[in-house]
C-alpha positions as CSV (number, residue, x, y, z in Angstrom):
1,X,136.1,203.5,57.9
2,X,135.6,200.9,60.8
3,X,131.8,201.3,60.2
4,X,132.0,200.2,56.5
5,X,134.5,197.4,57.4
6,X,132.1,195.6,59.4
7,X,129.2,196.5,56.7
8,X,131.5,194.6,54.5
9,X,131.9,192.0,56.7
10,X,128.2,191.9,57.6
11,X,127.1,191.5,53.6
12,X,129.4,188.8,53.2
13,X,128.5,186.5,55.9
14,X,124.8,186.9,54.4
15,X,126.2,186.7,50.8
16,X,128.3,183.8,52.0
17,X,125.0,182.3,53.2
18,X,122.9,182.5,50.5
19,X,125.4,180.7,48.6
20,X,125.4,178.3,51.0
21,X,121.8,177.8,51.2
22,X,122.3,177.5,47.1
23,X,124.8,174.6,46.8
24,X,124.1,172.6,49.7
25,X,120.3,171.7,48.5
26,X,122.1,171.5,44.7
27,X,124.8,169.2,46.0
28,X,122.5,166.7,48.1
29,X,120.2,167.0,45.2
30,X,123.1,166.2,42.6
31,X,124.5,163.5,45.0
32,X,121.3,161.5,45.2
33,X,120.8,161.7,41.9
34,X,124.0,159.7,41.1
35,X,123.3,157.9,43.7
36,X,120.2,156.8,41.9
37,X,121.3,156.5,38.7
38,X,124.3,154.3,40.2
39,X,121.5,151.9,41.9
40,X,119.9,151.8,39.0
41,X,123.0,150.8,36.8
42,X,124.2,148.1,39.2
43,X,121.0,146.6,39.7
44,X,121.0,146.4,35.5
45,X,124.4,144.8,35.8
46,X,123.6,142.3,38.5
47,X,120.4,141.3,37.1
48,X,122.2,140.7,33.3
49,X,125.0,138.7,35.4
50,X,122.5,136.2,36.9
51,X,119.8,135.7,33.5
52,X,123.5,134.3,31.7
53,X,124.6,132.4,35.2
54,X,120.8,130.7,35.1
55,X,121.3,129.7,31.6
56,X,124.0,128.3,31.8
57,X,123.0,126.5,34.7
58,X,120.0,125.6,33.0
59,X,122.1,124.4,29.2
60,X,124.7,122.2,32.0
61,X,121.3,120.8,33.3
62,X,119.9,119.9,30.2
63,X,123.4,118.4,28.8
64,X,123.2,115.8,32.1
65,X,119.6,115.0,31.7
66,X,119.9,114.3,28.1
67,X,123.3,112.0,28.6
68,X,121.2,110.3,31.1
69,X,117.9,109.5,29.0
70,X,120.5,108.7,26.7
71,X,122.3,105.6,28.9
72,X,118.7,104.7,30.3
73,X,117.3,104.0,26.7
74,X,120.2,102.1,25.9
75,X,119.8,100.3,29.2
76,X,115.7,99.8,28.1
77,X,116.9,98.5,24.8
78,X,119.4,95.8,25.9
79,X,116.8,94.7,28.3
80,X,114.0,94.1,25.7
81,X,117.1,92.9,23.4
82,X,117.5,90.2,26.6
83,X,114.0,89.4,26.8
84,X,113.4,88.2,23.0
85,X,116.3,86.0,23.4
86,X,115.1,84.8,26.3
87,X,111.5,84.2,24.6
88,X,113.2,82.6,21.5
89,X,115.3,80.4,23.6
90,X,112.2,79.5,26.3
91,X,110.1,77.8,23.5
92,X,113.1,75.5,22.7
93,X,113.1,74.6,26.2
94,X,111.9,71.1,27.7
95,X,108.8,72.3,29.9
96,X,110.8,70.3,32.6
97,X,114.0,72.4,32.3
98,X,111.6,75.4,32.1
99,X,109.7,74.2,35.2
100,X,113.2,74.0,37.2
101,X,114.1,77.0,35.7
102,X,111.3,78.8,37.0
103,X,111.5,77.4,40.3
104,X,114.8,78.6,41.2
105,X,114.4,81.5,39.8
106,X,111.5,82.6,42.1
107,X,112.6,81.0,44.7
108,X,109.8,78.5,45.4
C-alpha cells in the first residue's frame, strides 16, 4: 500500500505539471491579448477625444478671426469714409489754408 501511495503521489505531481505547463502559456497568452485589445481600444478613444478637442479649437479660432476681419473692414471703411470727406472738403479749401494745413500736418 505505501508503494502505490507514493505512485499516486508521483502521477500527480506530473499530472499537476502538465496542467501547469497548460494554463500558464494559455493565461500569458489570454492576458496579452487583453492587454492588446485594451491598447488598442484606448488608443481609439484618445485619438476620437483629441480630432473633437482640435475642432473645436480650430471652430473658436475661426469665430475670433472672423470677428476680427469683421472690426478691421469696418475700421477700412470708416477710413476711406474719412478720406472722401476729406477730398470733398480739400477742393473747397483756399490753397493757402491748404498750404498751412499741409504744413502742420507734416511737420515741415
Amino acid at each position: 500500500m505505501h508503494k502505490n501511495k507514493k505512485r499516486f503521489n508521483l502521477s500527480g505531481s506530473v499530472i499537476a505539471k502538465e496542467i501547469l505547463l497548460l494554463v500558464i502559456p494559455l493565461t500569458i497568452i489570454a492576458m496579452s491579448i487583453l492587454s492588446i485589445m485594451g491598447f488598442n481600444y484606448s488608443k481609439r478613444v484618445i485619438v476620437d477625444n483629441l480630432d473633437k478637442q482640435m475642432l473645436t479649437s480650430i471652430d473658436n479660432t475661426s469665430d475670433n478671426i472672423n470677428a476680427l476681419l469683421v472690426k478691421e473692414r469696418a475700421v477700412a471703411e470708416g477710413i476711406s469714409k474719412a478720406v472722401e470727406n476729406i477730398q470733398e472738403n480739400i477742393e473747397n479749401i483756399e490753397d493757402e489754408l491748404l498750404e498751412e494745413l499741409l504744413v502742420k500736418f507734416a511737420g515741415l
